[in-house]
C-alpha positions in Angstrom: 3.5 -24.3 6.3 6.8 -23.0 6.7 8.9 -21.9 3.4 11.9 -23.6 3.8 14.2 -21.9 1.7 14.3 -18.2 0.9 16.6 -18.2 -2.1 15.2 -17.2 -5.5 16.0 -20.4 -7.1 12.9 -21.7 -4.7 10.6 -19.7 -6.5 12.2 -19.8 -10.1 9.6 -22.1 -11.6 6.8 -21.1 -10.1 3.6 -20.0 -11.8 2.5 -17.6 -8.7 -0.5 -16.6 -10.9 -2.5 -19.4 -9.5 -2.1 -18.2 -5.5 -3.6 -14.5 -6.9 -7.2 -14.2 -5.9 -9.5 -13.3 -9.0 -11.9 -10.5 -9.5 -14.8 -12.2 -8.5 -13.1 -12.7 -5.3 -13.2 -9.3 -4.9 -16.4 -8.5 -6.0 -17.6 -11.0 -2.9 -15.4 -8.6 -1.1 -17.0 -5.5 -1.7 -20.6 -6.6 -1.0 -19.7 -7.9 1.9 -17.9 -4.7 2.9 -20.7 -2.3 1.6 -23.3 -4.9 3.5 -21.1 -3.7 6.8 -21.2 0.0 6.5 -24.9 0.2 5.9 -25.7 -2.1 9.0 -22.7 -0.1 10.9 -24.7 3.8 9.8 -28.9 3.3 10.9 -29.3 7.1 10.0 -28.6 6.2 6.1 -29.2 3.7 3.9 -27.3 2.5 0.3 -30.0 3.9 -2.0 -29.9 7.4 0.1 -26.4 7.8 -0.4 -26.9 6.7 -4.1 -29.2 9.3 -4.2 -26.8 11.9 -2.9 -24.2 11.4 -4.6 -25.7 11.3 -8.1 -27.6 14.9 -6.9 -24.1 16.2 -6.5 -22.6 14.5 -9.7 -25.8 15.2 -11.8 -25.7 11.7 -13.0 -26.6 8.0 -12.3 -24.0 6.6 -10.0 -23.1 2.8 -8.8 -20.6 1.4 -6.3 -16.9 1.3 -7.2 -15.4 -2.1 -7.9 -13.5 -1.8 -4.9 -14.8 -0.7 -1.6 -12.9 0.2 2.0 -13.1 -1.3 5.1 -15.1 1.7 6.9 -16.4 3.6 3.7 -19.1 3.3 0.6 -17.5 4.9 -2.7 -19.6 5.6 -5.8 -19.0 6.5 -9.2 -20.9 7.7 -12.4 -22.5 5.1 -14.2 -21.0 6.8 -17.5 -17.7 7.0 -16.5 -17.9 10.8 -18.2 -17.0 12.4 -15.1 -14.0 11.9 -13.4 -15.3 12.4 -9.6 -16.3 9.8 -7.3 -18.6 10.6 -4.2 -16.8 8.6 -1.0 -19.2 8.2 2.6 -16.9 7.5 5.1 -17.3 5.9 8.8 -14.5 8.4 10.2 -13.4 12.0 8.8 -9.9 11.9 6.9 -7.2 14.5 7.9 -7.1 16.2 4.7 -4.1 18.9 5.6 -2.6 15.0 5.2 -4.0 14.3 1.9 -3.0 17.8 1.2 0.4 16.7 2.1 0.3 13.7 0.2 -0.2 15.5 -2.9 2.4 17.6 -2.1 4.5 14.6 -2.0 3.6 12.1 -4.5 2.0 15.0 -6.9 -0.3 13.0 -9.5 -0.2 9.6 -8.2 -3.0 11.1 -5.3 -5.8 11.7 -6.3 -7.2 15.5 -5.3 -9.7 15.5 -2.1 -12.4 17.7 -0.8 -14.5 17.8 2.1 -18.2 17.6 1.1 -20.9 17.2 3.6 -22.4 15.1 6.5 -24.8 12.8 5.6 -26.3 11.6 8.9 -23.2 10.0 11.0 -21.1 9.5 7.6 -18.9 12.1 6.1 -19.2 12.9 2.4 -15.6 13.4 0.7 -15.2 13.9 -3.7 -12.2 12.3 -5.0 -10.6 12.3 -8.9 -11.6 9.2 -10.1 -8.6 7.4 -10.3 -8.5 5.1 -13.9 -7.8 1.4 -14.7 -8.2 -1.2 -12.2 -6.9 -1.7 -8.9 -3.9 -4.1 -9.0 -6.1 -6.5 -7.1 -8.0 -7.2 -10.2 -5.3 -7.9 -12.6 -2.5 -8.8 -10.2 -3.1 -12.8 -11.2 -2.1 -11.4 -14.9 1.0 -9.7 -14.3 3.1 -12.9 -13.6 2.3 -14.7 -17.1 4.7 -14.0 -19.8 3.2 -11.5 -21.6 2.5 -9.2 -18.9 6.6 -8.9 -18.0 7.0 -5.5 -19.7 3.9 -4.5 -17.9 5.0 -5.8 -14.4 8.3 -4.1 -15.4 6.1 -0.6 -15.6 4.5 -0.8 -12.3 7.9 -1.3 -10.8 9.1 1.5 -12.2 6.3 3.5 -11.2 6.5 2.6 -7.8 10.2 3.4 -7.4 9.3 7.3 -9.0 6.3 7.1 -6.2 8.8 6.2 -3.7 11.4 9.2 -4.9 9.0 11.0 -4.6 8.7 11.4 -1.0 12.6 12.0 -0.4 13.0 14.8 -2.8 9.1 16.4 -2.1 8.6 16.4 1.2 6.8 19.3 3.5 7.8 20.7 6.6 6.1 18.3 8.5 7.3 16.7 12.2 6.6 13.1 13.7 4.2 12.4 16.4 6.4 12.0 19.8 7.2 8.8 20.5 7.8 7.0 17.6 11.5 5.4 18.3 9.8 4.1 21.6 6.5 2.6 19.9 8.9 0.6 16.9 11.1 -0.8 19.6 8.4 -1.6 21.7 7.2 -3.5 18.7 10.5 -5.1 17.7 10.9 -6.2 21.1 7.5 -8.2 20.7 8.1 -9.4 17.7 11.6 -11.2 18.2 9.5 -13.4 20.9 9.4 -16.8 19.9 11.8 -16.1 16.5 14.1 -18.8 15.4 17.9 -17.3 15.3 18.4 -16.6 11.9 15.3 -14.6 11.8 15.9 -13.1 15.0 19.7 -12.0 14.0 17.6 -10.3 11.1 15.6 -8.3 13.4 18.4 -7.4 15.6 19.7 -5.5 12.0 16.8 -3.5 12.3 16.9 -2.5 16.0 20.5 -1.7 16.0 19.4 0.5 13.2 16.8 2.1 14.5 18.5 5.6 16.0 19.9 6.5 12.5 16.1 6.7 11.3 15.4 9.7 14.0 18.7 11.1 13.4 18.4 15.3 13.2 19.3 15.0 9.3 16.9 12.3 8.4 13.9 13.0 6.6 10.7 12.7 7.6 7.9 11.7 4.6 4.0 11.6 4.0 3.4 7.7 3.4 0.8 5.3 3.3 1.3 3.1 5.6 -1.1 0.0 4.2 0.1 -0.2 0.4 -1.7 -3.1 -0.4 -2.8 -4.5 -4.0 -6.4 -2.4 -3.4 -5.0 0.7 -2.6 -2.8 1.7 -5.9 -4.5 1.1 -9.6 -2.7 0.7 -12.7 -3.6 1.0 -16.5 -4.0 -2.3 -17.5 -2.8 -2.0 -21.1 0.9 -0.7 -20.0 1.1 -1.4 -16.1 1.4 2.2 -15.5 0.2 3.1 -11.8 -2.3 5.6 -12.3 -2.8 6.7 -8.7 -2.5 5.8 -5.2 -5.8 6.0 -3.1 -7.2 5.1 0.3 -5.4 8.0 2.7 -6.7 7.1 6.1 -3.6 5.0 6.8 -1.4 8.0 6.2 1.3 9.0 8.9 4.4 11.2 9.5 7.1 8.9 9.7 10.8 8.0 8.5 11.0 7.8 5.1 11.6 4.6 4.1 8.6 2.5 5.5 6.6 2.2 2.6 8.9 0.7 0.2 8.1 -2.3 2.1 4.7 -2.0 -0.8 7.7 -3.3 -3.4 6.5 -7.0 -1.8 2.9 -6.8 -2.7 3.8 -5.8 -6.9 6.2 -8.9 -6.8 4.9 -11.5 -4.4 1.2 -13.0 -3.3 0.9 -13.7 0.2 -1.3 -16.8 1.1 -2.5 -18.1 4.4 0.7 -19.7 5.1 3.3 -18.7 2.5 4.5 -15.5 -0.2 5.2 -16.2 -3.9 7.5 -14.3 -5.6 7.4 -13.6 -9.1 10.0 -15.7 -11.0 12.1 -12.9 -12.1 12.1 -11.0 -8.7 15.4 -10.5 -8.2 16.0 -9.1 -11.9 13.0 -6.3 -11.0 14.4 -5.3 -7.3 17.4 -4.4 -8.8 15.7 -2.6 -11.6 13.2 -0.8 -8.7 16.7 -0.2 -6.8 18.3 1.7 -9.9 15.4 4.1 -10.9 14.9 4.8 -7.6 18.4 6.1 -7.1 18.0 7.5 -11.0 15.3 9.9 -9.2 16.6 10.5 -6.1 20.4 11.9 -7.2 23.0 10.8 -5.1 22.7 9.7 -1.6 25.6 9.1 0.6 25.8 4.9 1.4 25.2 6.0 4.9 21.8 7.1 4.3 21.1 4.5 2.0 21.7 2.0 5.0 19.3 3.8 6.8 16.7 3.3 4.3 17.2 -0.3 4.1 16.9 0.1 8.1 13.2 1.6 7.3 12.3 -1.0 4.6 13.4 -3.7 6.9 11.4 -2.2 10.4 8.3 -2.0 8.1 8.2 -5.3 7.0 9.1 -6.9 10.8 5.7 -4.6 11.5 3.9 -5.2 9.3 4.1 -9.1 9.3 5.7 -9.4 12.6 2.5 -10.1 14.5 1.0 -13.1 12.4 -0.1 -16.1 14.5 1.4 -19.0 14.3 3.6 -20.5 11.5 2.6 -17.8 9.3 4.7 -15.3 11.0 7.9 -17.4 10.4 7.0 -18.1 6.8 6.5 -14.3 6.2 9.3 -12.7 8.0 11.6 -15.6 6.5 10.4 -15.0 2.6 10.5 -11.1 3.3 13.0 -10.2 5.3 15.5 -13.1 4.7 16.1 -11.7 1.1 
C-alpha cells in the first residue's frame, strides 16, 4: 500500500500503538535467533556457553530478552551484577567501541575482549538497564506515556550532540562519496518525480558532507528500536548497544534513528506518532541547545546527511514499500 499523503494531519488521529509489535513478538524473535547461532557454531552448544559465562560471572545466568542477529548474550539470573557475557559469530573492532565511548560517553556501554570459545568470541559488556524500546515502544504513543516519549527524544538529540562536539581523530574509509552516489544513483531508478526531486536534494548535497571542515563521527549505523533501551518509568535512554554496525562516516547519518522513536514501520507503510511534528522541533532545539552555534551552512549539510541516510537505508525496499517509505520519510 502506498501512503498517499505525507502531511501530519494524515496521521493526526491515529492510534499507531496498534502497528507496534508486542513483547511476545519478540520473545519468538529471540528463540528463533538463539536457535540460529547454535546450529550456525557445531563446536558449542547453549548450555556450554551457559556454562561459561556463569564461571566467569560466578553466578547463574539466562539469555537476555533480546538477542542479535549473529550473537548469544547472557545475563545473571539475579540481576546483582551489572555484566553480561556476549558469544559472538564475528570479532567486534573494539578500538571502535572504544571510540564510541569516547563519543557518546555513558550512553555505551563499556566492552572487553574475553576469550574464544570454540569458533565464537567471548566479549563482557555493562549491562545496560530497562528494556529495549522494542518492548515498550507499543506504550509510548498512548496518552500517558507523552512525557515519557518526550524524554527519549530528548535523550536522543543529547546522544546525537554528542558525536559533533566529542569526536576522535578518526578518518573515513576511502571511497565513501563514490559508494553513496553509487547508491543514490540506484535508488532514484524507478522513483516517481516528487520523490526523485527529493533525492536529487541529497545528491546535489553530497560534496559539502566530505568537505575538508566537515566532521567526521563514530555512529551506529543500524539504530533500530533493539538497539537503544530506555527506563521505562521516565523514557530515559539508558544506553545504546549492539556496535557491530559502527562506521566512520559524516556526521549526520544516524539521526535518521529520530524515525524509529516516532514512527512504526509496517510491511507496507510508517506511522507517526500523532504529535510528531511538536517532538521534531523539540529534538531539533535541544540538539542545537547542545551543540552551540552552528553556522546555517553546516546545518544544511546535516540535513544533507539525515536525508542520504534515510534514501539508504530505505531506498532499496522491493516493491511499493520503497515508495511508501521514502514518501512518509523523506517527504516530511
Amino acid at each position: 500500500m502506498v501512503v498517499e499523503s505525507t502531511s501530519s494531519e494524515a496521521y493526526i488521529s491515529e492510534d499507531i500503538s496498534r502497528y507496534a509489535a508486542k513483547p511476545g513478538s519478540y520473545d519468538r524473535l529471540s528463540a528463533f535467533q538463539i536457535s540460529k547461532f547454535v546450529n550456525r557454531h557445531k563446536s558449542t552448544t547453549k548450555d556450554e556457553c551457559n556454562r561459561v559465562a556463569a564461571d566467569i560471572l560466578k553466578n547463574p545466568v539466562s539469555p537476555t530478552l533480546i538477542q542479535g542477529a549473529t550473537s548469544y548474550t547472557v545475563v545473571v539470573n539475579s540481576g546483582q551484577i551489572p555484566k553480561v557475557i556476549q558469544f559472538r559469530s564475528l570479532k567486534l573492532n573494539i578500538e571502535l567501541v572504544e571510540y564510541a565511548r569516547q563519543s557518546y560517553k555513558d550512553f555505551v556501554p563499556n566492552c572487553e575482549y574475553y576469550d574464544m570459545l570454540g569458533d565464537v568470541h567471548m566479549y563482557r559488556w555493562d549491562l545496560v538497564p530497562g528494556p529495549a524500546f522494542c518492548r515498550v515502544r507499543y506504550q509510548f504513543p498512548t496518552p500517558g506515556f507523552q512525557q515519557r516519549l518526550r524524554q527519549t527524544v530528548q535523550d536522543f538529540a543529547r546522544f546525537s550532540a554528542s558525536a559533533w562536539i566529542n569526536r576522535p581523530a578518526v578518518k573515513q574509509p576511502p571511497g565513501l562519496f563514490e559508494e553513496y552516489s553509487c547508491a543514490l544513483d540506484l535508488i532514484s531508478q524507478g522513483l516517481p518525480t516528487h520523490i526523485l526531486d527529493k533525492l536529487d536534494e541529497a545528491r546535489q548535497g553530497l560534496p559539502l558532507l566530505f568537505r575538508p571542515d566537515y566532521p567526521s563521527a563514530i555512529q551506529h549505523d543500524d539504530f533500530l528500536e533493539n538497539n537503544f533501551h530506555v527506563n521505562e518509568a521516565t523514557g530515559h535512554i539508558t544506553g545504546v548497544v549492539d556496535r557491530a554496525d559502527a562506521i566512520i562516516a559524516p556526521f549526520g547519518l544516524t539521526l535518521g534513528g529520530l524515525e524509529t522513536i516516532l514512527g512504526v514501520q509496517t510491511s507496507s507503510s510508517w506511522h507517526f506518532h500523532p504529535n510528531h511534528v511538536e517532538f521534531r522541533e523539540y529534538f531539533w532545539d535541544i540538539f542545537y541547545q547542545h551543540t552551540g552555534p552552528i553556522s546555517a551552512d553546516r546545518r544544511r549539510s546535516i540535513e544533507v546527511a539525515r536525508l542520504l541516510e534515510l534514501f539508504r537505508t530505505h531506498g532499496f525496499e522491493e516493491g511499493d514499500a520503497k515508495i511508501a517509505y521514502l514518501e512518509a520519510l523523506c517527504m516530511l
